[in-house]
TORBA-681356 format. One record per residue (C-alpha): residue in three letters; residue number from 1; x, y, z. Coordinates in nm, 2 decimals, always signed. Last residue first. Example, Ala and Ser with C-alpha at 12.3 -4.5 7.8 and 13.67 -1.06 7.14 Angstrom:
TORBA-681356
   residu   num        u        v        w
      SER     2    +1.37    -0.11    +0.71
      ALA     1    +1.23    -0.45    +0.78
//
This chain:
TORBA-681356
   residu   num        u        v        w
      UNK   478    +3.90    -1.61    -3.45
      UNK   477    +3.64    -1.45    -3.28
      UNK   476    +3.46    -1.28    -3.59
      UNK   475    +3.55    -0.95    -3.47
      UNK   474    +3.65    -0.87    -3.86
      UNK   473    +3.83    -0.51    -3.77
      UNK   472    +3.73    -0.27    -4.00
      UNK   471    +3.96    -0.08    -4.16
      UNK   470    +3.96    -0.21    -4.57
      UNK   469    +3.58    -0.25    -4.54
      UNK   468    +3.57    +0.12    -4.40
      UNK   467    +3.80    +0.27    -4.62
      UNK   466    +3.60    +0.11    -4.92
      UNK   465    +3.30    +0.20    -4.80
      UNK   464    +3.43    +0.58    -4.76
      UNK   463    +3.60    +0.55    -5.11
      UNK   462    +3.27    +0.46    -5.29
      UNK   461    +3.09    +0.78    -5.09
      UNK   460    +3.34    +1.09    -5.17
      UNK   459    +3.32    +0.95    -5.58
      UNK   458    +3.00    +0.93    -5.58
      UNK   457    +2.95    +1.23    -5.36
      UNK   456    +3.18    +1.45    -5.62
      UNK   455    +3.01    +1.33    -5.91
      UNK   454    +2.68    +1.45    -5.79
      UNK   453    +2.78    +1.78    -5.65
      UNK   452    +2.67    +1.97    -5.92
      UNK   451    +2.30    +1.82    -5.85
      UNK   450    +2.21    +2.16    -5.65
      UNK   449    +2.49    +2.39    -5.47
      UNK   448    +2.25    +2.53    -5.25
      UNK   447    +2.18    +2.36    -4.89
      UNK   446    +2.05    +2.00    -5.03
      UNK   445    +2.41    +1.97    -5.21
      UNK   444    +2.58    +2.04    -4.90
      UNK   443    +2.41    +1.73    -4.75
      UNK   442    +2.48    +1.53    -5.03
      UNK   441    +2.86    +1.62    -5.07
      UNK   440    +2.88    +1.52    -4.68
      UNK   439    +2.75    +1.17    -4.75
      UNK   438    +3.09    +1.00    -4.64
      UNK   437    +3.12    +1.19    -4.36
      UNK   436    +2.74    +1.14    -4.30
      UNK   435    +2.72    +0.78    -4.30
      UNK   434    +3.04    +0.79    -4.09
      UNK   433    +2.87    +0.98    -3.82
      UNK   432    +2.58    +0.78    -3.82
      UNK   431    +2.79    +0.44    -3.80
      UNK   430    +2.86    +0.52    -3.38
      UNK   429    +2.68    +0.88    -3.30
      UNK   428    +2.43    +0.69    -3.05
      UNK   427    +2.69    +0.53    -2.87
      UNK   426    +2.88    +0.81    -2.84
      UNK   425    +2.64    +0.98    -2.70
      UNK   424    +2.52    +0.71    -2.48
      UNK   423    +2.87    +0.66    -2.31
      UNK   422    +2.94    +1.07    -2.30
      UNK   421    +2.71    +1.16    -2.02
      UNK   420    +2.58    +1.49    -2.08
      UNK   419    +2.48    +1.62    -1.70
      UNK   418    +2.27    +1.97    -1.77
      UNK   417    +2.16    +2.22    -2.00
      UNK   416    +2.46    +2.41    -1.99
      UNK   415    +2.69    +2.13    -2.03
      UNK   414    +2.90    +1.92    -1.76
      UNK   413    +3.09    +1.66    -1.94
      UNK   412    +3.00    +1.26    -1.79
      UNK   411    +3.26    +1.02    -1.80
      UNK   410    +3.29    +0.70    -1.93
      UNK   409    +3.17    +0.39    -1.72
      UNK   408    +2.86    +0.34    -1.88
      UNK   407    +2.98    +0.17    -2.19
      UNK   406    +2.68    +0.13    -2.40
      UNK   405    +2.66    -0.21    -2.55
      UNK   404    +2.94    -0.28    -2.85
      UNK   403    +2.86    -0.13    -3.26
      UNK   402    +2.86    -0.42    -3.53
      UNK   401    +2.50    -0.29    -3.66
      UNK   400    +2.59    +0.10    -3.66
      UNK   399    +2.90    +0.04    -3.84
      UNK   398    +2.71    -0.19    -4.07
      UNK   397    +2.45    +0.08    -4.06
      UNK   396    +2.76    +0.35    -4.17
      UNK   395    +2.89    +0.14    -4.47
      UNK   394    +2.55    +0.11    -4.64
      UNK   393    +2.52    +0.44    -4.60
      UNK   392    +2.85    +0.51    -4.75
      UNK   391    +2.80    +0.28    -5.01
      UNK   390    +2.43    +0.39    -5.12
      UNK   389    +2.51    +0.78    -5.16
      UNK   388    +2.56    +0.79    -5.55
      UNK   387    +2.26    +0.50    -5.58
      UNK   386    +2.07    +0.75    -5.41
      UNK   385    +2.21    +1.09    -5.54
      UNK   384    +2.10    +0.99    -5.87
      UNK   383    +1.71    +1.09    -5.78
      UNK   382    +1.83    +1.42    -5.76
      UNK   381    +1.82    +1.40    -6.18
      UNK   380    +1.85    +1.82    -6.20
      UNK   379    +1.61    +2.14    -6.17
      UNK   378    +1.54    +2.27    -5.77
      UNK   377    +1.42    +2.05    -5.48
      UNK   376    +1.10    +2.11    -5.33
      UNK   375    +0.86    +2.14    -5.67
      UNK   374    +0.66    +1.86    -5.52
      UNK   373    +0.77    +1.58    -5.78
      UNK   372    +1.13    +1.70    -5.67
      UNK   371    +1.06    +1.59    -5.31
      UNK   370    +0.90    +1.26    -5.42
      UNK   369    +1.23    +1.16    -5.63
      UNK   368    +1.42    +1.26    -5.33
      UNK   367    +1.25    +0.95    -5.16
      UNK   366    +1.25    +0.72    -5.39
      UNK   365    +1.62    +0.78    -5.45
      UNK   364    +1.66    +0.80    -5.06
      UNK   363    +1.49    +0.45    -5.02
      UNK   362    +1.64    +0.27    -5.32
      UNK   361    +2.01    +0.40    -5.18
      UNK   360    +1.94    +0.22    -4.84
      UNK   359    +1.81    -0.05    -4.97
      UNK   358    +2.08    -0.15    -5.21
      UNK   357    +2.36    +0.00    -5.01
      UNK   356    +2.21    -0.21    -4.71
      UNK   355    +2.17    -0.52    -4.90
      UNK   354    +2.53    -0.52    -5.09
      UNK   353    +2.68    -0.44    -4.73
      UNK   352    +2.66    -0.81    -4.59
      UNK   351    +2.89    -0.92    -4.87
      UNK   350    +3.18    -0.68    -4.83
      UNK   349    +3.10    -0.79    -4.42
      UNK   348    +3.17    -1.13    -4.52
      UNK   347    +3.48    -1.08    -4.70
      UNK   346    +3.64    -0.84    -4.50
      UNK   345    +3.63    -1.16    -4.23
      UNK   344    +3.43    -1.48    -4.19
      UNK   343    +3.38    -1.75    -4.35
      UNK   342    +3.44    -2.17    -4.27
      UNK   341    +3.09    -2.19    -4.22
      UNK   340    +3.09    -2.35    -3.88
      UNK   339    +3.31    -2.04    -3.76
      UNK   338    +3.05    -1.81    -3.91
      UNK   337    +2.80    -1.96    -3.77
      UNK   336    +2.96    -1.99    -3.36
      UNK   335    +3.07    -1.61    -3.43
      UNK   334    +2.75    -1.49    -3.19
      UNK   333    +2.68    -1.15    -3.09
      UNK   332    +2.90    -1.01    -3.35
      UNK   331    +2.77    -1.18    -3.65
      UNK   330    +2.40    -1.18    -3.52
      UNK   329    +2.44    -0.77    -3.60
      UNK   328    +2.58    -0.86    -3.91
      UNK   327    +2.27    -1.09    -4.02
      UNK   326    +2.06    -0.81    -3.89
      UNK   325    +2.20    -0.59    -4.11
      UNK   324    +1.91    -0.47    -4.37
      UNK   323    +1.68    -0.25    -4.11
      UNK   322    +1.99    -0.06    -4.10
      UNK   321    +2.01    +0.07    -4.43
      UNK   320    +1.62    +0.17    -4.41
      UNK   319    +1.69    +0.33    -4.03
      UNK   318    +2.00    +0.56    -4.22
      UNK   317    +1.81    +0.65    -4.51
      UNK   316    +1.51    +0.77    -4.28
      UNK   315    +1.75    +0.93    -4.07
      UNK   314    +1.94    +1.08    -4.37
      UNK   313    +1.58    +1.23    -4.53
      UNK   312    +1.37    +1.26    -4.19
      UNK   311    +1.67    +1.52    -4.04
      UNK   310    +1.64    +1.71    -4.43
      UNK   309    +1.29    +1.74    -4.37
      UNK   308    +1.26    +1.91    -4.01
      UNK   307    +1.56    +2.12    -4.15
      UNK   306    +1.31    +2.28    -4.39
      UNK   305    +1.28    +2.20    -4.74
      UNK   304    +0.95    +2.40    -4.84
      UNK   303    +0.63    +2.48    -4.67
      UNK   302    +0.65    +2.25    -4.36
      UNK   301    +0.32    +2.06    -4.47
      UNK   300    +0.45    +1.99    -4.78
      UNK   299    +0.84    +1.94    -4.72
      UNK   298    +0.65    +1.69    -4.42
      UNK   297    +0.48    +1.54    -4.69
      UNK   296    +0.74    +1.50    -4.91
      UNK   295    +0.98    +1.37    -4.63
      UNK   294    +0.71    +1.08    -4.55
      UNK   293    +0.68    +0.96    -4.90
      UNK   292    +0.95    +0.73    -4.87
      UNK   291    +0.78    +0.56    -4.58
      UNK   290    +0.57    +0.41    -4.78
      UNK   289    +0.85    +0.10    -4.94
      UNK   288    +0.99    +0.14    -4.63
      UNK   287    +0.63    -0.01    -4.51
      UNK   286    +0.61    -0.26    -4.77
      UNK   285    +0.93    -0.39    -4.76
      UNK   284    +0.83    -0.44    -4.36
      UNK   283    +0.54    -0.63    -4.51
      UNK   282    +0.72    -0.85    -4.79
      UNK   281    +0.89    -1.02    -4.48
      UNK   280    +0.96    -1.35    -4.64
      UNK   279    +1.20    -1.14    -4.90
      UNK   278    +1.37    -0.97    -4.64
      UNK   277    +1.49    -1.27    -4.48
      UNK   276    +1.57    -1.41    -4.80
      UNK   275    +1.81    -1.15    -4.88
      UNK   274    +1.98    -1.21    -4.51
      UNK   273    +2.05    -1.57    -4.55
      UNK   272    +2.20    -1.48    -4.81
      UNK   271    +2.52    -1.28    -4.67
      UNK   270    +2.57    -1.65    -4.51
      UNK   269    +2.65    -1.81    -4.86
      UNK   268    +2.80    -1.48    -4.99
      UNK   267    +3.09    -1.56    -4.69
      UNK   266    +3.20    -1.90    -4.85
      UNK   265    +3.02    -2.05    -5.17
      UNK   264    +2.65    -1.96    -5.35
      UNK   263    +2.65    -2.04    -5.73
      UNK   262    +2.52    -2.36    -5.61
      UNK   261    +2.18    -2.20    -5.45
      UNK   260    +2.12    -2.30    -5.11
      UNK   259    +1.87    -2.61    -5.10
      UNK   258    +1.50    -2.51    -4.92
      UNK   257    +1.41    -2.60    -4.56
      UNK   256    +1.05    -2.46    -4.54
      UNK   255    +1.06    -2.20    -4.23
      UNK   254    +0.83    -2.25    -3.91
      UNK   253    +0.71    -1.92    -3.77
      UNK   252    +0.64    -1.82    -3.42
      UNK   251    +1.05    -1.78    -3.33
      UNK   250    +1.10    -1.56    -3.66
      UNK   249    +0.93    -1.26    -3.54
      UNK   248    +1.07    -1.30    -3.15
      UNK   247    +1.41    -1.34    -3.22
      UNK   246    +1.40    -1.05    -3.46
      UNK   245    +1.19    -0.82    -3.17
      UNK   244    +1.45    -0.91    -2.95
      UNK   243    +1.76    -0.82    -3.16
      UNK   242    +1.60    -0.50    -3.25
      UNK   241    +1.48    -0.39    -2.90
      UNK   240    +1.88    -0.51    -2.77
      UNK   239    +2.00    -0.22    -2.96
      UNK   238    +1.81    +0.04    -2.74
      UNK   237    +2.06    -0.03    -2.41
      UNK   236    +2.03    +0.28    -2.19
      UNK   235    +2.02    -0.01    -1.86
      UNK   234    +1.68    +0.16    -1.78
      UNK   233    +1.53    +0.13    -2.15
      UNK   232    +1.65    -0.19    -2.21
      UNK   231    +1.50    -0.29    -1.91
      UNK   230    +1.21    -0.08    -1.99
      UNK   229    +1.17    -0.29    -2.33
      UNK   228    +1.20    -0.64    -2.16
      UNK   227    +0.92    -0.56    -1.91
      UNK   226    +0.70    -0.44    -2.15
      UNK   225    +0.75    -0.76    -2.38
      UNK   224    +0.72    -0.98    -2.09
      UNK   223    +0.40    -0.82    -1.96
      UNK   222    +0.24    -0.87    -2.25
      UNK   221    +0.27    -1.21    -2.32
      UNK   220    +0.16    -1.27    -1.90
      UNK   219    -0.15    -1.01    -2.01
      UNK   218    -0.24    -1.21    -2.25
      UNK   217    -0.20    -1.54    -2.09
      UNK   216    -0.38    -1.44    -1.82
      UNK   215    -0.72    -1.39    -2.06
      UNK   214    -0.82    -1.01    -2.04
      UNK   213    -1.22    -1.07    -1.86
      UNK   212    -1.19    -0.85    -1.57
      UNK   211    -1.06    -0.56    -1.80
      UNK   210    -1.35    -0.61    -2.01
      UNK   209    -1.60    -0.43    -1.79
      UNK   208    -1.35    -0.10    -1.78
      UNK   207    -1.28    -0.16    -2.16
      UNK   206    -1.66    -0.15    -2.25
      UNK   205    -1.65    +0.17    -2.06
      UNK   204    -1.38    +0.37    -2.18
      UNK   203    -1.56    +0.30    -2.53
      UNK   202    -1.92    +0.46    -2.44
      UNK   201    -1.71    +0.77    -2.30
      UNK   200    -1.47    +0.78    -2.63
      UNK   199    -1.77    +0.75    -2.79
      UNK   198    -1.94    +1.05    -2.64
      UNK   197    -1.61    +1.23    -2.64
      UNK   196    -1.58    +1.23    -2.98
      UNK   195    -1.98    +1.35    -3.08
      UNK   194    -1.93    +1.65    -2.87
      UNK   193    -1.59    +1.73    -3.00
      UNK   192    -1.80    +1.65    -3.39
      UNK   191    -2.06    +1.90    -3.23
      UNK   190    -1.88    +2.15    -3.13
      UNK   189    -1.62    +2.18    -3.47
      UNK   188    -1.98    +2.19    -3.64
      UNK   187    -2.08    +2.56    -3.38
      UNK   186    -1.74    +2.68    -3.48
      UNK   185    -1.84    +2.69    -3.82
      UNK   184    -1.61    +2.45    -4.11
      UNK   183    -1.33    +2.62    -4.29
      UNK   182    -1.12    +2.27    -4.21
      UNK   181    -1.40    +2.07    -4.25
      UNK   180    -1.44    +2.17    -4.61
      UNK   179    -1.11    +2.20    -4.70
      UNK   178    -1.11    +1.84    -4.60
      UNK   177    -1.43    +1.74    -4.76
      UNK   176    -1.27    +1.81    -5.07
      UNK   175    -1.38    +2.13    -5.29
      UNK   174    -1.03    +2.34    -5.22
      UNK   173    -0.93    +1.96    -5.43
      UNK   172    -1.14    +1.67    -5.49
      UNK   171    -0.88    +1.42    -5.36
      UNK   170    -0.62    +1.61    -5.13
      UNK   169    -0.37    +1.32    -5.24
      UNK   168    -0.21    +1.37    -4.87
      UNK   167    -0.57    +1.35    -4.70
      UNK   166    -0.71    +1.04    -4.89
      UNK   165    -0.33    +0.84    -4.80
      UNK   164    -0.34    +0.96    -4.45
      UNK   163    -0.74    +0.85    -4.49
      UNK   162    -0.63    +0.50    -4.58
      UNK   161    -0.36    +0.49    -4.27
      UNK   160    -0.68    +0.59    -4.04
      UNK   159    -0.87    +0.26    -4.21
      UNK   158    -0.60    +0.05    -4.20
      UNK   157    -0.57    +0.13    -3.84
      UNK   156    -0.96    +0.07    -3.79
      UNK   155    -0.95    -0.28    -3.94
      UNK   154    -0.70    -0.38    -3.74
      UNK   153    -0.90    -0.27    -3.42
      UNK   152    -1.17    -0.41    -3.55
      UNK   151    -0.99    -0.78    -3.58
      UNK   150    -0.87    -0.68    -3.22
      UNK   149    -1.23    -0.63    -3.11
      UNK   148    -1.37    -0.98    -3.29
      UNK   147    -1.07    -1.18    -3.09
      UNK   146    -1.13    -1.01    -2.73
      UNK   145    -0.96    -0.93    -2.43
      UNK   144    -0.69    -0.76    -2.61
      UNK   143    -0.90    -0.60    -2.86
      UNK   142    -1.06    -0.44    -2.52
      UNK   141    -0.75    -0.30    -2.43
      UNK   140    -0.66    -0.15    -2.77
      UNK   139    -0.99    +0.00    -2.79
      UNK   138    -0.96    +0.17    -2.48
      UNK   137    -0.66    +0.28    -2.60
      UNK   136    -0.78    +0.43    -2.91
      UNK   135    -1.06    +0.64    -2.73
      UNK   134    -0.81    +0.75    -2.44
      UNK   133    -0.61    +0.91    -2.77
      UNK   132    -0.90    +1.03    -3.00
      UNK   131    -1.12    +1.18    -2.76
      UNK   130    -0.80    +1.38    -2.59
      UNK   129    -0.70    +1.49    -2.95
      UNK   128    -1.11    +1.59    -2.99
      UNK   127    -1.13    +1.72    -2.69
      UNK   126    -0.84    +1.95    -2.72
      UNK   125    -0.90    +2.02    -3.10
      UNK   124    -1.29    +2.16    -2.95
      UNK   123    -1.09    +2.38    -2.68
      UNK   122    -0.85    +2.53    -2.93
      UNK   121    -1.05    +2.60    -3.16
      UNK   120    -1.32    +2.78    -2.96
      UNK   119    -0.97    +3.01    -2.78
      UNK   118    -0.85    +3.05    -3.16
      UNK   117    -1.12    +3.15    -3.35
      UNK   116    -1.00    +3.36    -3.61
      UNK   115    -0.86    +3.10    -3.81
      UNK   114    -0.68    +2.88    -3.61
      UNK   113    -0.48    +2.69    -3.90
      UNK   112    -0.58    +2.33    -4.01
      UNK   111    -0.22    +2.13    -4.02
      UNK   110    -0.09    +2.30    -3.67
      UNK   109    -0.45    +2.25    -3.49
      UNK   108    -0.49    +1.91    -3.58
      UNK   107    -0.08    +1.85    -3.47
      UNK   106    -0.18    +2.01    -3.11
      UNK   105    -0.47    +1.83    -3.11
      UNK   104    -0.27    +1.51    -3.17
      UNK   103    -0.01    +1.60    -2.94
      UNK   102    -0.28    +1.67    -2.65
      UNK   101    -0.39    +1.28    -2.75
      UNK   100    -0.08    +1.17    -2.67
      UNK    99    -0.05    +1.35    -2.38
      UNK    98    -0.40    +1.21    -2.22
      UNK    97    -0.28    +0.82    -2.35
      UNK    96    -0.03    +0.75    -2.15
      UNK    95    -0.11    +0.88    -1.88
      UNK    94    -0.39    +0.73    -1.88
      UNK    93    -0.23    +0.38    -1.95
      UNK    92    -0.06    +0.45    -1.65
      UNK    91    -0.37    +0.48    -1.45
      UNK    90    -0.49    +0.16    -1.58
      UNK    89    -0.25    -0.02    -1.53
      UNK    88    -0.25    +0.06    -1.14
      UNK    87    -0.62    -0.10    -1.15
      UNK    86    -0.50    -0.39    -1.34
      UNK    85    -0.49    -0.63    -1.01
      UNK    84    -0.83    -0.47    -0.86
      UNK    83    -0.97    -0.54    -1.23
      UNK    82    -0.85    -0.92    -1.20
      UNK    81    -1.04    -0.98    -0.88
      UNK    80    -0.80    -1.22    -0.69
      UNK    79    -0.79    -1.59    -0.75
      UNK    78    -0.41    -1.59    -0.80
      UNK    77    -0.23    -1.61    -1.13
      UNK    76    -0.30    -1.23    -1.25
      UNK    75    -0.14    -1.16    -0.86
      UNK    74    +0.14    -1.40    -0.87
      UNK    73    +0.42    -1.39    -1.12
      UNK    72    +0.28    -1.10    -1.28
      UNK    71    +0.24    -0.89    -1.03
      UNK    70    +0.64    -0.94    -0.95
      UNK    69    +0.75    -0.92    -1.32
      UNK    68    +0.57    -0.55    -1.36
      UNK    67    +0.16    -0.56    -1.52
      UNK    66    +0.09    -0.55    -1.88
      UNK    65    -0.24    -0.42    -2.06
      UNK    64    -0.16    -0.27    -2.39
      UNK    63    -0.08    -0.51    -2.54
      UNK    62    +0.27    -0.44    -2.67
      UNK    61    +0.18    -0.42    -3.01
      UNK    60    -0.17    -0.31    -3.00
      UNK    59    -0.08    +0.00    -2.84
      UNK    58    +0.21    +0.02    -3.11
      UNK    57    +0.00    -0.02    -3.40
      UNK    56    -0.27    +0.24    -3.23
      UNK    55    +0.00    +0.54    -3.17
      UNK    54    +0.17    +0.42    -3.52
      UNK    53    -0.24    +0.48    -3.63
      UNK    52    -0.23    +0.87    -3.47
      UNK    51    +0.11    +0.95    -3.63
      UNK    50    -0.01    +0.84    -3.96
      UNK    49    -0.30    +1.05    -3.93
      UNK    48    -0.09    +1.35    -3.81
      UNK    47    +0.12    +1.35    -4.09
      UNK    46    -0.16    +1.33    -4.31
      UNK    45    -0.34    +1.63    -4.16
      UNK    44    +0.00    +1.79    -4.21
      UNK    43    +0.00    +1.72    -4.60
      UNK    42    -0.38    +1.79    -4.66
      UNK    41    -0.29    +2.14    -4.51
      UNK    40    -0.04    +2.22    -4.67
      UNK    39    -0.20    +2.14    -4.97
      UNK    38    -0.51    +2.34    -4.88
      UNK    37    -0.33    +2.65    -4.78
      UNK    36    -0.35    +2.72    -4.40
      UNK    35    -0.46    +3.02    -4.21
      UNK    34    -0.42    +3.14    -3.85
      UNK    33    -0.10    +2.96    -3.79
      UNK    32    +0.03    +2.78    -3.43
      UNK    31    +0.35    +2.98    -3.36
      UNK    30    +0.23    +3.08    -3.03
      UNK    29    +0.08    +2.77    -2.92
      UNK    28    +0.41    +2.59    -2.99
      UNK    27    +0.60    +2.86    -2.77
      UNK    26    +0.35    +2.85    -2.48
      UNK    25    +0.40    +2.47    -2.47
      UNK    24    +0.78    +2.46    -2.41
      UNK    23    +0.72    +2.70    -2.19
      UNK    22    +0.46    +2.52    -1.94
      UNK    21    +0.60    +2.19    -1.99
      UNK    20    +0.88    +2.27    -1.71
      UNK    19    +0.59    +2.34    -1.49
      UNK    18    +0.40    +2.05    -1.60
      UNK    17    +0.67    +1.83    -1.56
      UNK    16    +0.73    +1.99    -1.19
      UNK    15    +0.37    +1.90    -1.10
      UNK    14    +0.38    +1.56    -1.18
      UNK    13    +0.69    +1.49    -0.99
      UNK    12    +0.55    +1.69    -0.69
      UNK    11    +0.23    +1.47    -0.74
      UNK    10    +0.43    +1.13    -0.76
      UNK     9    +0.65    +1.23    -0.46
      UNK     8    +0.33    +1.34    -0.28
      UNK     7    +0.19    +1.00    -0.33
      UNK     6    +0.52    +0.82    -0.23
      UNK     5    +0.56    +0.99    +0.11
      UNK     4    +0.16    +0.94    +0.17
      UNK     3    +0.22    +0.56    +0.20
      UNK     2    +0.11    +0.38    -0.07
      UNK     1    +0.00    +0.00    +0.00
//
């Protein structure tokens, strides 16, 4: 039971976020427009769509109704009422979900414009952010209590990602029901809030009666993969999320055994393993696939090529690269394969990096494609920058993948805004900062020069692999 030293530590806690809060949120309310053109508008709308079914893919993902490794072992277990067990979940998931939804209102109001109603607006994009987030997670906890509720929860994140897709074409123009809503009466805006929290209400409480009903096994599933992610959170370890959530794709699926190809010998043999992995996951070549569109629309909804845009440009080249390296990532944590295979060495990793480069360089050539469609990038093939680029992207996600845990023991450098400890930083710099050494022509290119720079980046970006394949050290354990 609580004492009252722990309640007021969690109220002086809360308290102080809001007061540091408090500025931070002044300064985005200030800058929110008055008026929005209807591209940019359809573009940021979008955005927030997207935003708003990742929030729903990722409450679905990890439950969302998980309890810590103590309740877990023995309170869902024992023959106590399951809602008393949950009730501290449930107050989480609220707080979960109340600033989520304040981000989506805050990204409505942003990609609509205030108008000249901005106290009115304000309030109704408030309820309706707040409608939309506690809404979705009641959802979520129902659909896990429930087969019929999780299929409609499925169903209702294809049908957000649908009306990204609807908002970003801006299908029938100033005349679309978009533009439409957007320049809609304040009395309308009242209503739909109205409408929200209604079901948002009616929703809350089908969750409330279900939350006695989630099966054990659920929550025991769930509680696992939320218990593993704040460890890795706690111990400032973030690369042990992708080796998890590897093991734990390919651990539910049995795999056809299927002769290697004979053209395959040595270090290629193992480099394969890794095409076909990629190939029997045609839904995360899906989603990079989409993703490429996601600078265009933030070019769109930013009004030109902003540094918003060029960030989601290399880090979206950067994450596509290194979605490709598991195989290398395996590599370092266990050598046992390669020492089986008889390959190891420059030869391997040359292998591993064809994927990456081929990937990574498909992604930002799609992707700067889309920002010259929208008129963001001047004249010139831009496209070319992608293959141009591919090596030394390639080479900084195998930097990225081969990388060793955190080391907490370096010291921590005193900065204005606080304690920097230098472990994570560096950590977190390790293969991005050679991806953008040897992308440098690139990212001057994007600030004025133009396409001139293409020979230059090919040239800049093949020696930076090849410096990096030449320097590496194998760490295969022999």
């Amino acid at each position: 039971m609580k004492s009252w030293s722990d309640r007021y530590s969690a109220a002086f806690g809360a308290v102080m976020a809001l007061v540091l809060l408090a500025p931070l949120s002044g300064t985005v309310l200030a800058n929110l427009p008055e008026r929005v053109s209807a591209p940019r508008a359809g573009a940021g709308v979008a955005l927030v769509a997207l935003a708003y079914a990742g929030y729903l893919a990722l409450a679905r993902s990890f439950g969302p109704v998980a309890v810590s490794a103590a309740d877990a072992a023995w309170l869902v277990l024992s023959p106590l009422p399951r809602r008393n067990v949950l009730r501290k979940t449930v107050v989480v998931l609220a707080a979960v979900s109340l600033p989520a939804g304040l981000a989506v209102a805050l990204g409505l109001l942003s990609a609509v414009g205030v108008r000249d109603q901005f106290a009115p607006r304000l309030l109704v994009a408030a309820v309706l952010g707040v409608s939309a987030g506690v809404g979705g997670m009641a959802v979520a906890v129902r659909a896990q209590a429930s087969q019929i509720w999780d299929a409609w929860l499925v169903a209702a994140i294809v049908v957000v990602a649908v009306l990204a897709v609807l908002a970003a074409l801006q299908v029938g123009g100033r005349a679309s029901p978009l533009a439409a809503a957007a320049g809609g009466s304040a009395d309308a805006w009242a209503a739909a809030a109205v409408a929200a929290a209604t079901a948002a209400a009616v929703l809350v409480r089908c969750a409330w009666t279900a939350l006695g009903h989630v099966p054990a096994h659920r929550i025991l599933a769930a509680s696992t993969r939320t218990g593993t992610v704040v460890a890795a959170a706690v111990v400032l370890d973030p690369g042990a999320l992708s080796w998890i959530a590897e093991d734990a794709h390919w651990r539910r699926r049995i795999l056809r055994s299927r002769p290697l190809p004979r053209w395959l010998r040595g270090s290629p043999t193992l480099a394969w393993a890794e095409w076909r992995g990629l190939v029997r996951r045609p839904g995360r070549a899906a989603l990079l696939a989409a993703s490429t569109a996601l600078p265009a629309l933030a070019a769109r909804a930013g009004d030109g090529l902003t540094p918003v845009v060029s960030v989601a440009v290399a880090a979206g080249t950067l994450a596509a690269a290194a979605a490709c390296t598991s195989g290398a990532r395996r590599d370092v944590q266990d050598p046992s394969l390669m020492r089986l295979s008889a390959a190891g060495g420059r030869s391997l990793l040359a292998a591993r990096s064809l994927l990456p480069a081929l990937v990574g360089g498909g992604w930002l050539a799609l992707a700067l494609a889309g920002l010259s469609a929208t008129g963001v990038l001047g004249a010139g093939p831009w496209w070319l920058f992608g293959p141009a680029c591919a090596p030394a992207v390639a080479a900084g996600a195998l930097r990225m993948a081969r990388r060793r845990p955190i080391d907490h023991s370096m010291p921590v450098v005193a900065t204005p805004f606080g304690a920097l400890p230098t472990g994570p930083v560096i950590w977190a710099l390790t293969g991005a900062d050679l991806a953008s050494l040897g992308c440098a022509p690139f990212l001057l290119a994007l600030n004025g020069p133009g396409t001139v720079l293409l020979p230059a980046q090919a040239l800049f970006g093949t020696a930076t692999a090849a410096l990096y394949l030449l320097t590496a050290r194998p760490r295969d354990g022999r």
